[in-house]
C-alpha positions, 0 to 999 in steps of 0.5 A, spaced: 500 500 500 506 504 502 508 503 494 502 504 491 501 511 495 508 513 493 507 511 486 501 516 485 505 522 489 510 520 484 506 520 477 502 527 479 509 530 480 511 528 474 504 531 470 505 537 475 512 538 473 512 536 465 506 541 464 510 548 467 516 546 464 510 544 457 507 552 458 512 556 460 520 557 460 525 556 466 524 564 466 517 566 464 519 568 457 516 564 453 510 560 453 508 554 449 502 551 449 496 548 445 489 548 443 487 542 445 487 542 453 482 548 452 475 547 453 471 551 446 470 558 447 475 558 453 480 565 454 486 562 457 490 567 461 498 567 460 502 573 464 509 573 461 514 577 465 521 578 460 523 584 455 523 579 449 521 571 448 516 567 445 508 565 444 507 558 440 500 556 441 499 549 436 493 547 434 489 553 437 481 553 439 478 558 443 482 565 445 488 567 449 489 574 453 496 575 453 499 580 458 507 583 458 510 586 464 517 585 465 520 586 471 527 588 469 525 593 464 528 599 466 526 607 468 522 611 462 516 614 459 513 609 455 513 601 452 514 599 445 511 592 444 513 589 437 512 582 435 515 579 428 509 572 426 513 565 425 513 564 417 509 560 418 503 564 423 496 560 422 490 559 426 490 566 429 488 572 429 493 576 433 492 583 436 493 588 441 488 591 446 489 599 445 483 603 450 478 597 450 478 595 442 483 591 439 487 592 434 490 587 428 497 586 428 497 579 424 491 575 420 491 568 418 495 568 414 491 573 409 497 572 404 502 566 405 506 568 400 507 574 403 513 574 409 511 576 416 512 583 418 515 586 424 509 590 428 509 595 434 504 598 440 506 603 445 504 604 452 505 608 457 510 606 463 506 604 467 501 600 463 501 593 461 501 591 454 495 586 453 496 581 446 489 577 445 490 571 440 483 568 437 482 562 433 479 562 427 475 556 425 478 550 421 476 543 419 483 541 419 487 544 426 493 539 426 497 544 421 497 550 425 501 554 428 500 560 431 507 562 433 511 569 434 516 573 438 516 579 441 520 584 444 520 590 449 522 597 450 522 603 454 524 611 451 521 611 444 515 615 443 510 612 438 510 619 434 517 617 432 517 608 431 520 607 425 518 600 426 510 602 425 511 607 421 508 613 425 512 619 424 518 615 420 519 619 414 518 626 417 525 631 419 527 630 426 528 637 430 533 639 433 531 637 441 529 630 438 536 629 435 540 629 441 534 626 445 536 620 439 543 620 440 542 620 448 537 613 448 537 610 441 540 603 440 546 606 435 549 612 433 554 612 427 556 616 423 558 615 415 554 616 408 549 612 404 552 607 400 545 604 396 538 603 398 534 597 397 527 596 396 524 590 399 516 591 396 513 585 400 516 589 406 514 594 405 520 597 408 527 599 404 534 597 406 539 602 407 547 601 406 551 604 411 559 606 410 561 607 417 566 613 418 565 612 425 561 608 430 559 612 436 555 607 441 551 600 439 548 595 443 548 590 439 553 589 433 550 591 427 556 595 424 562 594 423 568 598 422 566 597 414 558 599 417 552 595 416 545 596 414 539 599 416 531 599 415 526 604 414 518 603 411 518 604 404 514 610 403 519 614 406 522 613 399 530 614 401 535 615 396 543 614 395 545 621 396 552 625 397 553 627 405 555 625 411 550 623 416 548 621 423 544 615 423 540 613 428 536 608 431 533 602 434 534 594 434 529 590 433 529 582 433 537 584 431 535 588 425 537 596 426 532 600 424 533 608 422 530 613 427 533 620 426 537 621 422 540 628 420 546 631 417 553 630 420 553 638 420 546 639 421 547 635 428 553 639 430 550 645 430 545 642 434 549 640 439 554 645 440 549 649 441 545 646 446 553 646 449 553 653 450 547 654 453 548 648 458 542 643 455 545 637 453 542 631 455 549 628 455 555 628 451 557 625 445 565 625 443 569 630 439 571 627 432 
């Protein structure tokens, strides 16, 4: 008898342990789960609490409500949310909860040919960024995939994302520019070498020869330079001059913010040096 209770003790532990480890990773960045262990019409719950991870929902039925609140985000005024779908995303429609209503940041695969596009949302500090995923109906659930990465950031205003596209193409000020040097995630300054249109993105790929590399947080760019993003529209051109490019990283692609002329960002700066308003010091050439 002592056996057989120390077996059934031993049999829970094993479901209890396999089903953690099943749904979420070690540090609760990423869940994976799938549709099948949910009654119909349910809306599970999942509350993820990393600045970037992973959501894999296999076979989905019934919904899930995602909720992203790090915890080690760092001070600052507002949250970028920015997801990139699975080439292969199905089975789901993916939104985000903006002032009660919801938001489309991925459809079902409404066009399979199509790569997956990077999408962002923005927050205050202080508010949680909610992700809502809803199945779609389909005799055949045993292909899909609802699957996605996801990626958070503090300090970078929804009126400049260059991601979403909001305020992309328009000049930055001069206030902006220094505040963009201060906090963006690179600060490189060299001249454009070509520009690359990628039409099912959406997006142009700039070529960048690097005279100097003042900051990256990530090595996007060489000593030779490297390569930046900006959406389509915008309509970037190769152009003479030197520049001071910068701008985020997002899923270890660098993505163009501001991006005056070299000359235009020193007579900025110097003077906001002179009457002692500089957010921080960039160094001499």
């Amino acid at each position: 008898m002592l056996h057989y209770q120390l077996y059934i003790v031993w049999v829970l532990f094993v479901l209890i342990f396999d089903s953690a480890f099943s749904s979420y990773s070690e540090d609760q960045c990423s869940w994976k789960g799938s549709g099948l262990s949910q009654p119909p019409g349910s809306v599970e719950q999942i509350s993820l609490h990393c600045a970037e991870g992973s959501l894999d929902w296999l076979y989905p039925q019934g919904a899930l409500r995602l909720t992203l609140s790090p915890r080690l985000l760092g001070p600052g005024g507002r949250v970028t949310a920015c997801v990139r779908p699975a080439e292969g995303f199905g089975g789901a429609q993916l939104y985000v909860e903006r002032d009660g209503a919801l938001e489309l940041l991925a459809g079902d695969r409404a066009d399979p040919g199509r790569p997956p596009a990077v999408r962002c949302a923005s927050r205050r500090r202080d508010e949680r960024v909610t992700l809502f995923l809803q199945a779609t109906p389909h005799r055949d659930i045993s292909r899909r995939i609802a699957a996605f990465r996801y990626e958070l950031q503090v300090d970078w205003p929804p009126a400049s994302d260059p991601v979403s596209g909001e305020g992309a193409c328009r000049p930055c000020n001069d206030t902006e520019i220094l505040t963009a040097v201060c906090t963006n995630d690179f600060v490189v300054r060299g001249s454009i070498r070509s520009v690359r249109d990628e039409r099912d993105l959406q997006t142009s790929v700039v070529r960048v020869a690097a005279a100097r590399v003042f900051r990256q947080k990530r090595a996007v760019f060489s000593a030779a330079g490297g390569e930046v993003r900006t959406p389509l529209r915008c309509g970037v051109r190769p152009g003479g001059g030197s520049f001071l490019f910068t701008g985020r990283v997002r899923f270890g692609e660098a993505w163009l913010g501001c991006a005056p002329r070299y000359r235009d960002f020193r007579r900025a700066y110097e003077l906001a040096r002179g009457a002692g308003r500089l957010p921080c010091e960039l160094p001499s050439d």
